[in-house]
N, CA and C atoms of all chains as a GROMACS GRO file, in nm:
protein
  516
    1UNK      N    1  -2.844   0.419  -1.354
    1UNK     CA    2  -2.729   0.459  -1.274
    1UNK      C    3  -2.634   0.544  -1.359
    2UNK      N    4  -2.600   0.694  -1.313
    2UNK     CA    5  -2.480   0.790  -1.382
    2UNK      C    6  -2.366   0.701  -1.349
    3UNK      N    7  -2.303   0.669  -1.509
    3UNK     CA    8  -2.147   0.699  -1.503
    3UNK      C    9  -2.059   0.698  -1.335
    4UNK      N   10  -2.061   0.850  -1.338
    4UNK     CA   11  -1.958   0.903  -1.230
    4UNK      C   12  -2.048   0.857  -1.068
    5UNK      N   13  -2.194   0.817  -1.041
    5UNK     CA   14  -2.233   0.692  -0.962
    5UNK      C   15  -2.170   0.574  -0.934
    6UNK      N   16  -2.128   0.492  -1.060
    6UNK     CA   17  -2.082   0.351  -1.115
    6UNK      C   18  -1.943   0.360  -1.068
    7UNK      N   19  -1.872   0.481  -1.105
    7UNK     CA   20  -1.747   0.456  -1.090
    7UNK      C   21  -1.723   0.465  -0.919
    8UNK      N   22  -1.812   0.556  -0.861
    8UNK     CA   23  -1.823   0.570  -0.717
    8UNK      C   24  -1.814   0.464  -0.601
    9UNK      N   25  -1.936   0.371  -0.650
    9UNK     CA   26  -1.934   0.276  -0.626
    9UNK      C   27  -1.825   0.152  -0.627
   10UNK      N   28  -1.773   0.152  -0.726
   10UNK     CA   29  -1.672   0.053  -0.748
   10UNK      C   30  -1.566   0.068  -0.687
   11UNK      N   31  -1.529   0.212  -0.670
   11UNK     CA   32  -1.401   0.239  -0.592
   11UNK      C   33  -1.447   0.236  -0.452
   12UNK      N   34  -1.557   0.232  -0.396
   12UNK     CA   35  -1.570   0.220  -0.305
   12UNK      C   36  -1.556   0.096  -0.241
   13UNK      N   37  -1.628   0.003  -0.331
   13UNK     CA   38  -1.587  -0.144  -0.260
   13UNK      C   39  -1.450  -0.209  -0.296
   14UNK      N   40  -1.342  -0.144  -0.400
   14UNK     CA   41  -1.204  -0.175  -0.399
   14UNK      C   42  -1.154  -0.159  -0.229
   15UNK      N   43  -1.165   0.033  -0.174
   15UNK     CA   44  -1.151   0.063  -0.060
   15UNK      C   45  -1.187  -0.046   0.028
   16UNK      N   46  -1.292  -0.080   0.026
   16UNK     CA   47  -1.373  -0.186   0.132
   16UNK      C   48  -1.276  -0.299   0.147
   17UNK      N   49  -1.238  -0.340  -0.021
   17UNK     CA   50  -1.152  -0.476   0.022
   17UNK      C   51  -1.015  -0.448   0.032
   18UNK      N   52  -0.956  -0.334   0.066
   18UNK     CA   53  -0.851  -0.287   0.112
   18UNK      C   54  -0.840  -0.259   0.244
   19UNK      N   55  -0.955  -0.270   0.300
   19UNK     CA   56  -1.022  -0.269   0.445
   19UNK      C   57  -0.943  -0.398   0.516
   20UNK      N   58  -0.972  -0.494   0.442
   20UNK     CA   59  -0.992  -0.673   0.498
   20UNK      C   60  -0.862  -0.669   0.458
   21UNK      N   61  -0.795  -0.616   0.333
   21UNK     CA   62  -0.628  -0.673   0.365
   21UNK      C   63  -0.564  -0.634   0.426
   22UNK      N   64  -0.611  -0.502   0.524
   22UNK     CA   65  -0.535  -0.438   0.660
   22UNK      C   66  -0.548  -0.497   0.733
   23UNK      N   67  -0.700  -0.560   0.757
   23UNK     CA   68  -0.740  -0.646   0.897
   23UNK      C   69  -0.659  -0.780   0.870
   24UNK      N   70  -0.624  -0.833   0.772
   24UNK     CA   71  -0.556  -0.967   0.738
   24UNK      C   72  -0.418  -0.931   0.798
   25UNK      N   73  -0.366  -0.824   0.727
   25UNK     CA   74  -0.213  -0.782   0.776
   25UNK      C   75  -0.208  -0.762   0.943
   26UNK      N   76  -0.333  -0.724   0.990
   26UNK     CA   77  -0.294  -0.717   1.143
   26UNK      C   78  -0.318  -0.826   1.256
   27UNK      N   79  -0.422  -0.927   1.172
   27UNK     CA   80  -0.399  -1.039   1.220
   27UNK      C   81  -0.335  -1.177   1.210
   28UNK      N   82  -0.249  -1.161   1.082
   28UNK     CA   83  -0.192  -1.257   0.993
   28UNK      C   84  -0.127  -1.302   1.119
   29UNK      N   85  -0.068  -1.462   1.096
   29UNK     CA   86   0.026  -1.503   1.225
   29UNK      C   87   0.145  -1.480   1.147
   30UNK      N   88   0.178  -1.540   1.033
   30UNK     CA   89   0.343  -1.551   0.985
   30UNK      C   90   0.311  -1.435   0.910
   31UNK      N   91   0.440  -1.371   0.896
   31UNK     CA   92   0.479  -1.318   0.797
   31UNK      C   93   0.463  -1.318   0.662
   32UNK      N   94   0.471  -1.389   0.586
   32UNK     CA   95   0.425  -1.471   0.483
   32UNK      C   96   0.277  -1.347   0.444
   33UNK      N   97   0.206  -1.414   0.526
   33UNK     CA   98   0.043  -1.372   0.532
   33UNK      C   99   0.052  -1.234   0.521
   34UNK      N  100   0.096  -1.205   0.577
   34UNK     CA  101   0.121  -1.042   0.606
   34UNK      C  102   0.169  -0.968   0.439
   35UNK      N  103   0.269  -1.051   0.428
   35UNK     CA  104   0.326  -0.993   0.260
   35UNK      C  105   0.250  -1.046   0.168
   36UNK      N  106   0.168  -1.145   0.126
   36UNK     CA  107   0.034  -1.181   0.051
   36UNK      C  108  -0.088  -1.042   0.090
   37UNK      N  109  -0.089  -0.984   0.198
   37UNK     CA  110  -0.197  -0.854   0.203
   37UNK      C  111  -0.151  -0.747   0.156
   38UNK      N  112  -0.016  -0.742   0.162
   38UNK     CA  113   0.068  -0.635   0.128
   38UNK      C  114   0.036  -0.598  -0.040
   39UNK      N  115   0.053  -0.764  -0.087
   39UNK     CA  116   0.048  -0.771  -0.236
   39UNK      C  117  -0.121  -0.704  -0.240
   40UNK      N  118  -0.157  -0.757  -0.206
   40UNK     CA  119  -0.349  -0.748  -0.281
   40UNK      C  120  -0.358  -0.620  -0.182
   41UNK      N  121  -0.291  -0.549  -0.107
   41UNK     CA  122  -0.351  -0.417  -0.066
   41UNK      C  123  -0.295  -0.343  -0.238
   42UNK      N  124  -0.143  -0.359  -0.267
   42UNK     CA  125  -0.074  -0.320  -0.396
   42UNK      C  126  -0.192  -0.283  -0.494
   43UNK      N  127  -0.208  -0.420  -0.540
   43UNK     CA  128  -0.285  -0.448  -0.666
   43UNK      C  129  -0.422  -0.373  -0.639
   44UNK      N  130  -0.478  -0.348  -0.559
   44UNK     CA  131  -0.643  -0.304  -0.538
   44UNK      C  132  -0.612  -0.130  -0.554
   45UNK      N  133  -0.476  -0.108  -0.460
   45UNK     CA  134  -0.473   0.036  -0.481
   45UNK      C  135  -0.412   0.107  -0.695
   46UNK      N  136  -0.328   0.006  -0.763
   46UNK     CA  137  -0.346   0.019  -0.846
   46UNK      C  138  -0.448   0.025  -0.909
   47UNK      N  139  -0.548  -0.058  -0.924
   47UNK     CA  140  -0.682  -0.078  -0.957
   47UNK      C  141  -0.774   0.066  -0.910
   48UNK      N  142  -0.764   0.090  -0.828
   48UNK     CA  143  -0.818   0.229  -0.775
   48UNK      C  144  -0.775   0.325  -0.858
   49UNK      N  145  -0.653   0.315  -0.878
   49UNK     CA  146  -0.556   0.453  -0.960
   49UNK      C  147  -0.610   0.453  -1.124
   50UNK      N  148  -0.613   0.330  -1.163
   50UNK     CA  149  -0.672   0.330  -1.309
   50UNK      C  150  -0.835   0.323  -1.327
   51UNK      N  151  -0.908   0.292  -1.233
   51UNK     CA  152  -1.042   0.346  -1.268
   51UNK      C  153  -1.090   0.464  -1.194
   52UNK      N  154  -0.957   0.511  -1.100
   52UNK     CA  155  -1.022   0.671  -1.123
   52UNK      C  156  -0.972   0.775  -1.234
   53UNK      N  157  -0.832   0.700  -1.326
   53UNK     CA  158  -0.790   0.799  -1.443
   53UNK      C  159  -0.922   0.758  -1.470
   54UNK      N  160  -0.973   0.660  -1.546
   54UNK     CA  161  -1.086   0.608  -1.611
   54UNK      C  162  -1.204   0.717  -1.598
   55UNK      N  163  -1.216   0.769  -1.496
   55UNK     CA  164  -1.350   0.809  -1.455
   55UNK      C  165  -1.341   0.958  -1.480
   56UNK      N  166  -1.189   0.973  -1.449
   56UNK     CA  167  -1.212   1.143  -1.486
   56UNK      C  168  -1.155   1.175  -1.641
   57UNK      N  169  -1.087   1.064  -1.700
   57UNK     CA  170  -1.056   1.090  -1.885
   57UNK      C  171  -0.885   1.134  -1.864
   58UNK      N  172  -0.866   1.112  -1.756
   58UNK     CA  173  -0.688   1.219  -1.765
   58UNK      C  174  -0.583   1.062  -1.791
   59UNK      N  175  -0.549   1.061  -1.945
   59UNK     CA  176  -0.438   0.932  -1.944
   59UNK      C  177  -0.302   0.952  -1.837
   60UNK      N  178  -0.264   1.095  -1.787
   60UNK     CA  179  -0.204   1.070  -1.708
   60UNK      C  180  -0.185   1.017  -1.579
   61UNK      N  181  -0.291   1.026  -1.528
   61UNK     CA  182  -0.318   0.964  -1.395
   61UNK      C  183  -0.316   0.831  -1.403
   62UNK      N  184  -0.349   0.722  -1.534
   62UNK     CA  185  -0.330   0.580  -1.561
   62UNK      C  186  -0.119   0.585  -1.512
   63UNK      N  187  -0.027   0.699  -1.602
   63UNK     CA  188   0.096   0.665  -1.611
   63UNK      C  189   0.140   0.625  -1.473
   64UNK      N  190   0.053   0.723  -1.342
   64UNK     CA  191   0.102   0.686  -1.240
   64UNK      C  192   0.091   0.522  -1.177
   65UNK      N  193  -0.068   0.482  -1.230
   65UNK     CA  194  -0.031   0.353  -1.183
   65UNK      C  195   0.047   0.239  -1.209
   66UNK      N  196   0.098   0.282  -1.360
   66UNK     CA  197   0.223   0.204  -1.446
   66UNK      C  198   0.304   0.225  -1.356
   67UNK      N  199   0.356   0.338  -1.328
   67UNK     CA  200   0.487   0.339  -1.215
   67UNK      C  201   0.516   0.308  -1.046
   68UNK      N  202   0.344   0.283  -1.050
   68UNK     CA  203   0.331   0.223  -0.887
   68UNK      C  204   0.297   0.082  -0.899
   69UNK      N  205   0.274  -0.015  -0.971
   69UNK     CA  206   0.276  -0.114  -1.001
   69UNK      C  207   0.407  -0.170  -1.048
   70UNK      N  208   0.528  -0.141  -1.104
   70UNK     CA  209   0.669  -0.127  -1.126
   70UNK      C  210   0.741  -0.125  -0.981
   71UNK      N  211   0.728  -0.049  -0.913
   71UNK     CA  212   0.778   0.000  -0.801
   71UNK      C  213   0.746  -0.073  -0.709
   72UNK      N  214   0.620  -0.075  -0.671
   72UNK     CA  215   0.521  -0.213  -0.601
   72UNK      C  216   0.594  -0.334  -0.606
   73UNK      N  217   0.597  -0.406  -0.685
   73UNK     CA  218   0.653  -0.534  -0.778
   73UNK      C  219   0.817  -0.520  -0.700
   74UNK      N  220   0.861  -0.453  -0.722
   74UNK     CA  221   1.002  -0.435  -0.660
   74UNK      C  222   1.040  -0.439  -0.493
   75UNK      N  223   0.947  -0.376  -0.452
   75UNK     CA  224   0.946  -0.384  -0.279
   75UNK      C  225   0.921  -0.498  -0.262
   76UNK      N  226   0.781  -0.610  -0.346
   76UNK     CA  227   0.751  -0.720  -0.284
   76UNK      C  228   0.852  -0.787  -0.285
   77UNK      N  229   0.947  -0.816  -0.391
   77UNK     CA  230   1.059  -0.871  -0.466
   77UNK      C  231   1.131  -0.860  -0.358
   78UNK      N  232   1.217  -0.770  -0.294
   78UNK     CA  233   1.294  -0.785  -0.140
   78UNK      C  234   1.202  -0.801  -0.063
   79UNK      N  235   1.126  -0.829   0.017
   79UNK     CA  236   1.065  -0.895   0.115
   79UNK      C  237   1.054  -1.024   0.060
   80UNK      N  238   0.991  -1.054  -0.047
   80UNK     CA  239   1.006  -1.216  -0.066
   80UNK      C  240   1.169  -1.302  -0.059
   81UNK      N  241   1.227  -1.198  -0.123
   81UNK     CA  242   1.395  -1.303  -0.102
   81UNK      C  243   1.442  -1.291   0.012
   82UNK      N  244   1.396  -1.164   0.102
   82UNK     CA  245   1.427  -1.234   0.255
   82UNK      C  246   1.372  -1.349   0.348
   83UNK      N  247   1.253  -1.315   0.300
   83UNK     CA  248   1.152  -1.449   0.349
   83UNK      C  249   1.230  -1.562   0.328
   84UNK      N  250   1.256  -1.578   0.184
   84UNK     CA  251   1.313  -1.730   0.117
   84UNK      C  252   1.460  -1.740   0.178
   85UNK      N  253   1.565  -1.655   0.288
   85UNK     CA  254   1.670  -1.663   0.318
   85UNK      C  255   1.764  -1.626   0.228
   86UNK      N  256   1.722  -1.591   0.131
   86UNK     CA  257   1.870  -1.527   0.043
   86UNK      C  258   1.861  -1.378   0.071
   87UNK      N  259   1.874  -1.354  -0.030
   87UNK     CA  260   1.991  -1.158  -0.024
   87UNK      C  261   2.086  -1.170   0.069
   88UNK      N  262   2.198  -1.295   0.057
   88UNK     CA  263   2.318  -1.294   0.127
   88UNK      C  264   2.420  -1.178   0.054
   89UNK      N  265  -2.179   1.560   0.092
   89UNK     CA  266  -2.018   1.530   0.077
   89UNK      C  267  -2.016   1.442  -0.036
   90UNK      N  268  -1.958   1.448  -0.074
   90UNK     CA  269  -1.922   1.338  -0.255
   90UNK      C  270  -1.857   1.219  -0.183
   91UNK      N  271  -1.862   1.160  -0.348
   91UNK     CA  272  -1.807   1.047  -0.302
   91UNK      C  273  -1.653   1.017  -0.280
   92UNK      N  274  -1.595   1.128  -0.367
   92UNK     CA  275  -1.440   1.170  -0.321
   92UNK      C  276  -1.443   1.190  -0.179
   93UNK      N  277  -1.481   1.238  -0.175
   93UNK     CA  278  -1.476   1.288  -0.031
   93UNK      C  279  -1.493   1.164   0.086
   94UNK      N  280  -1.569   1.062   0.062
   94UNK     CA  281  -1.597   0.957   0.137
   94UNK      C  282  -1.454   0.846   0.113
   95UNK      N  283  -1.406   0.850  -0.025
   95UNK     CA  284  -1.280   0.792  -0.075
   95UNK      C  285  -1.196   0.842   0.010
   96UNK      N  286  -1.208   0.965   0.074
   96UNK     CA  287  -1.032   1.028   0.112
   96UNK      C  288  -1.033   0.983   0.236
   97UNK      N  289  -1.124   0.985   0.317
   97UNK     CA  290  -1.183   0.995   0.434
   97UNK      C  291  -1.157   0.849   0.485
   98UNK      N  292  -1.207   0.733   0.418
   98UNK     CA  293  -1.188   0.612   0.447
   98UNK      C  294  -1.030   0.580   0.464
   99UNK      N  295  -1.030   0.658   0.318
   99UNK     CA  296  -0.806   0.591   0.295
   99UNK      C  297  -0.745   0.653   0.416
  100UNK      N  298  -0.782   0.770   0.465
  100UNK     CA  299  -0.725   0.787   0.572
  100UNK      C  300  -0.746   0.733   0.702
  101UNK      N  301  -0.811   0.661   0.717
  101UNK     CA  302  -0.828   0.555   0.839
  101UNK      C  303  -0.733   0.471   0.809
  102UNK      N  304  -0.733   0.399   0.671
  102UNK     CA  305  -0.651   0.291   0.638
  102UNK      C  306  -0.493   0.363   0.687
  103UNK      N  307  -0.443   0.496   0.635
  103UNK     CA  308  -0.366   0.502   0.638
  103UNK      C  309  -0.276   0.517   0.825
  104UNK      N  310  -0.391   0.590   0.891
  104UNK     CA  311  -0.379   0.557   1.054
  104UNK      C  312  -0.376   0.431   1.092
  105UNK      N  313  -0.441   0.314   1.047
  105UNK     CA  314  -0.419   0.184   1.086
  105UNK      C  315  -0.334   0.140   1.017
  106UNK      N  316  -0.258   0.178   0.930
  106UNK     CA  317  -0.121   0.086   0.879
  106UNK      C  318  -0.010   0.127   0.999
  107UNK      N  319  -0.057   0.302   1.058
  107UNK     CA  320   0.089   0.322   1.092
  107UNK      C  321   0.056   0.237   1.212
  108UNK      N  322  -0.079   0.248   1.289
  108UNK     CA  323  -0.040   0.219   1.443
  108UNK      C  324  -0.032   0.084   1.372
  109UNK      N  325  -0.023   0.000   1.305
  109UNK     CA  326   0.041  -0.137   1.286
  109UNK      C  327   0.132  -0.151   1.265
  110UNK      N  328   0.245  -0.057   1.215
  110UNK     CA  329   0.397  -0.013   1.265
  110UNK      C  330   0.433  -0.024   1.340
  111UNK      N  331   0.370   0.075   1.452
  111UNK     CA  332   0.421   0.069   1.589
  111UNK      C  333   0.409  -0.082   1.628
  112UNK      N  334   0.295  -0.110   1.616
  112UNK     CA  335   0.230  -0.163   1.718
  112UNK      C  336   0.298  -0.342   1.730
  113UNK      N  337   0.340  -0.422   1.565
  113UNK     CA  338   0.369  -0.509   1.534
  113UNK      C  339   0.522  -0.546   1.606
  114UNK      N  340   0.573  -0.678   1.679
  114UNK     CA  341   0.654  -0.678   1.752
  114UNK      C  342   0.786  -0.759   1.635
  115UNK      N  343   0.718  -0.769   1.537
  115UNK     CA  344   0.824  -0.876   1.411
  115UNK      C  345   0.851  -0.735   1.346
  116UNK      N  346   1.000  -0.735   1.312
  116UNK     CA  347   1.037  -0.617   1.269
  116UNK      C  348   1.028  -0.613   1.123
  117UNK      N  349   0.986  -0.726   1.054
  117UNK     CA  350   0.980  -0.749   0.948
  117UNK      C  351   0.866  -0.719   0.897
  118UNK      N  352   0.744  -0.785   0.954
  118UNK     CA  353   0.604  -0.774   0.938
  118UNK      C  354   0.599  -0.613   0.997
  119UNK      N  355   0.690  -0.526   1.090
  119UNK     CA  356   0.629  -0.407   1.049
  119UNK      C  357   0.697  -0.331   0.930
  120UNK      N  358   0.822  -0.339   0.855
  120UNK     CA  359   0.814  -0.308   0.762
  120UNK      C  360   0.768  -0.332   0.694
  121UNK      N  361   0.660  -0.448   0.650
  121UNK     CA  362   0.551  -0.474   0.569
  121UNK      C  363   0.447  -0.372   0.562
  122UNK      N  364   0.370  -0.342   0.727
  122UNK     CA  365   0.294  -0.258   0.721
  122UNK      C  366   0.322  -0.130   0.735
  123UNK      N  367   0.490  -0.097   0.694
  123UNK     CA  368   0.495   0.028   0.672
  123UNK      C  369   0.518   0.061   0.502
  124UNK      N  370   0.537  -0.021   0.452
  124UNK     CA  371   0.478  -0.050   0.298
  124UNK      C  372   0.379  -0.016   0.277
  125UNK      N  373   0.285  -0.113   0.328
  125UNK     CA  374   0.113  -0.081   0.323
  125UNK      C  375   0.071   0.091   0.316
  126UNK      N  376   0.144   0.120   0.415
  126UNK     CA  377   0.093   0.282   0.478
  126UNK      C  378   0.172   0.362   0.377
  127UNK      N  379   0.249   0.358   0.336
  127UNK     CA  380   0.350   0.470   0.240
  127UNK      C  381   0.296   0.434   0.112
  128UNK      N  382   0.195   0.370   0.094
  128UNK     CA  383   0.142   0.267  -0.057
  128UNK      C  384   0.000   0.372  -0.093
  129UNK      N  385  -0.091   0.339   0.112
  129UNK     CA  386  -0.171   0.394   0.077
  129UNK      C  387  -0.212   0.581   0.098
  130UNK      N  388  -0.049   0.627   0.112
  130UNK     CA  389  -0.033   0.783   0.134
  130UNK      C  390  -0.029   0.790   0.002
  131UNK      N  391   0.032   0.690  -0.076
  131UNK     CA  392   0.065   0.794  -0.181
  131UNK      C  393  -0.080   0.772  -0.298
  132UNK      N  394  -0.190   0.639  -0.271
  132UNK     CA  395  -0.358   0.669  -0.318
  132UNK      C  396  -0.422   0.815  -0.240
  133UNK      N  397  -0.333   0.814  -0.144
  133UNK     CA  398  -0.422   0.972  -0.065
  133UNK      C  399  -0.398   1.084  -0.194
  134UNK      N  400  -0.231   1.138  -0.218
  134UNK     CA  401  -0.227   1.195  -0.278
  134UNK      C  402  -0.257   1.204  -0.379
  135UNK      N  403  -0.294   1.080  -0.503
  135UNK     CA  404  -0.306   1.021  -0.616
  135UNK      C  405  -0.504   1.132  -0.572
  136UNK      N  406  -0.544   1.073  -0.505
  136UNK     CA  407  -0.720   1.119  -0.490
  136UNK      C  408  -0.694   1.282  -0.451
  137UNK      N  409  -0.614   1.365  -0.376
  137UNK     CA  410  -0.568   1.476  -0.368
  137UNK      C  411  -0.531   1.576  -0.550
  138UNK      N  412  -0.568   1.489  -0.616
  138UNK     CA  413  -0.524   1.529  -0.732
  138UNK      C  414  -0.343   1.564  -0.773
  139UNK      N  415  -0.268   1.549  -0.709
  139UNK     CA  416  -0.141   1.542  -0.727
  139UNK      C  417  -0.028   1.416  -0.771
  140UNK      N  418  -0.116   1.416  -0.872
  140UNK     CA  419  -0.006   1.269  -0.927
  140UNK      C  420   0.144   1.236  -0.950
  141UNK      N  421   0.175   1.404  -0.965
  141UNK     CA  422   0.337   1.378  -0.920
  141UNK      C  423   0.399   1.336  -0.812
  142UNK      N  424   0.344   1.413  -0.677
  142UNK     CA  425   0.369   1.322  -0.607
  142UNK      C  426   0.357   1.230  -0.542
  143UNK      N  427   0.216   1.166  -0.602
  143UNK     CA  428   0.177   1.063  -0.562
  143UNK      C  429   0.357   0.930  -0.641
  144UNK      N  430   0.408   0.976  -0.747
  144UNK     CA  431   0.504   0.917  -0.832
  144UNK      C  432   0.629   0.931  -0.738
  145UNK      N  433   0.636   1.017  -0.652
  145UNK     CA  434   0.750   1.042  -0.607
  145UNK      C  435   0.729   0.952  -0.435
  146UNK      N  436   0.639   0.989  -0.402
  146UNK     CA  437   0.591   0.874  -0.296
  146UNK      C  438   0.613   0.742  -0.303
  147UNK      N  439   0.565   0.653  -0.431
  147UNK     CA  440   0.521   0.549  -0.450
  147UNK      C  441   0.695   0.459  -0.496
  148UNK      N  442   0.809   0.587  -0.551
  148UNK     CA  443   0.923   0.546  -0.577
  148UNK      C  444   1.010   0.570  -0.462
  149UNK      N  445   0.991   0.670  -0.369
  149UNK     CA  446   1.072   0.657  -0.219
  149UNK      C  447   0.999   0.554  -0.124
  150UNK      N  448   0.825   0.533  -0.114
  150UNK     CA  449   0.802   0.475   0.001
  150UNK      C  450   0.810   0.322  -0.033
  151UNK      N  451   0.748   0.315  -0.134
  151UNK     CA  452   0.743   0.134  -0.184
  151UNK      C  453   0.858   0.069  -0.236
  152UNK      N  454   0.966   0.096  -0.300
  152UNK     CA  455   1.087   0.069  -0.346
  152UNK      C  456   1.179   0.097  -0.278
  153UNK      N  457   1.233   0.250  -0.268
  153UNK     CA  458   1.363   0.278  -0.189
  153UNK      C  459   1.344   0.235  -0.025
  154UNK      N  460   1.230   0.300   0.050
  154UNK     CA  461   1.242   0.278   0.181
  154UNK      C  462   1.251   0.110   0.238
  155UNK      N  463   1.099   0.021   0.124
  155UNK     CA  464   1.142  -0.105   0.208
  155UNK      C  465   1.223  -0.170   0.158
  156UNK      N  466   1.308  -0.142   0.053
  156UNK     CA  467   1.475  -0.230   0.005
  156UNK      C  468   1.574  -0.220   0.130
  157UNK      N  469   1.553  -0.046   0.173
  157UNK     CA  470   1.679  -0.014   0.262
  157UNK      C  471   1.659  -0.097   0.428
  158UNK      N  472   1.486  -0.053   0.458
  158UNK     CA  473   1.461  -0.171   0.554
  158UNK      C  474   1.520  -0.327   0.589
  159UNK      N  475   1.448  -0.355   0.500
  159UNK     CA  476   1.495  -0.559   0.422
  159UNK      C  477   1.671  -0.518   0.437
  160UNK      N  478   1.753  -0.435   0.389
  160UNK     CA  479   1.858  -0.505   0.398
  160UNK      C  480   1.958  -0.438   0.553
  161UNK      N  481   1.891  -0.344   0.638
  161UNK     CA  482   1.882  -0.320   0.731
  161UNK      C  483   1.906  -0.415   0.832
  162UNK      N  484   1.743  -0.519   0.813
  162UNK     CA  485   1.706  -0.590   0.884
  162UNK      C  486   1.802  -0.724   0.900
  163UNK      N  487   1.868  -0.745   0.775
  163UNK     CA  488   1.949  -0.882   0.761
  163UNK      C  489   2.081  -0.867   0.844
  164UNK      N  490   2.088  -0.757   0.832
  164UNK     CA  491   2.218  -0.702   0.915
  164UNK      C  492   2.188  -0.744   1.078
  165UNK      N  493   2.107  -0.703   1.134
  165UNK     CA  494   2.051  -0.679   1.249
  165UNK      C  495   1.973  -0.792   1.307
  166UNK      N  496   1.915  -0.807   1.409
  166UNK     CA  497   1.760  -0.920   1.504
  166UNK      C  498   1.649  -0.860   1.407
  167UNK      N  499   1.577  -0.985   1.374
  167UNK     CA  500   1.464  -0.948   1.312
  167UNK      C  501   1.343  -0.919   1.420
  168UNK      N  502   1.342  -0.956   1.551
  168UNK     CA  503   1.256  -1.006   1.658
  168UNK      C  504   1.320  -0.860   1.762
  169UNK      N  505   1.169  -0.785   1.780
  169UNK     CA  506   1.219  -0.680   1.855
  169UNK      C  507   1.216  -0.750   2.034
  170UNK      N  508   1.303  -0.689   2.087
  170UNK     CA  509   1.288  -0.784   2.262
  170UNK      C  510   1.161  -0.740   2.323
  171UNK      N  511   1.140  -0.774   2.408
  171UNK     CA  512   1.030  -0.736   2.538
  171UNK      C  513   1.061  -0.703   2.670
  172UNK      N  514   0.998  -0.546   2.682
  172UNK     CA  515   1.044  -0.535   2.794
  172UNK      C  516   1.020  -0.566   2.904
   0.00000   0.00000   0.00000
């Protein structure tokens, strides 16, 4: 199996399970559920971002997922303290 | 067609089913969730578009600024949209 095959593949079934955390988010009952898909849609699309710098050699394309994983982390952060009833 | 090409192609379904899960979701909360989702996975569109800047500039207006301003929107306001 080529390299740039391997990496094909892998991002493909990240996509796939980014598939199921849409279908989770659209069938979730609480809320809750919904922001747990939100998270693992996050994390899979980071994961995507660093093994496709990976695949093509550009360290910059890794910086972006440093800053979407930062940023990420922050959105979940207000939706969770509303959930929990604070941000009075 | 490559396999980029099968990558872009898919994310953009994802990214049509986040929005009509915008619309479509009647908890105003859970749809700013899935309008997270969708501004998350525009900005992997652009990231695979080869434009990583603004995939950076996406990922800091749609995932941070937009759903903070949402969330504190929402506290203000009914979280529960009515029925007509």
């Amino acid at each position: 199996m080529s390299p740039e095959l391997g990496f094909g593949v892998a991002a493909a079934v990240l996509v796939a399970l980014m598939a199921i955390s849409v279908l989770r988010m659209a069938i979730g009952p609480t809320v809750a559920d919904r922001a747990v898909a939100l998270d693992t849609v996050n994390t899979l699309v980071v994961t995507t971002m660093v093994l496709l710098g990976a695949a093509t050699g550009l360290v910059v394309l890794v910086d972006v997922a440093i800053v979407y994983a930062l940023l990420s982390f922050v959105g979940m952060l207000y939706i969770a303290r509303y959930l929990e009833g604070g941000l009075k | 067609m490559t396999a980029l090409t099968v990558l872009q192609v898919a994310n953009l379904v994802l990214i049509v089913a986040g929005a009509v899960l915008t619309v479509w979701l009647r908890d105003l909360l859970a749809s700013v969730v899935a309008l997270a989702a969708m501004s998350l996975l525009l900005a992997l569109q652009f990231y695979l578009l080869q434009a990583p800047d603004v995939a950076i500039a996406e990922a800091g207006i749609g995932a941070a600024l937009t759903t903070a301003i949402f969330v504190l929107a929402l506290r203000k306001t009914r979280r529960k949209e009515e029925e007509e």
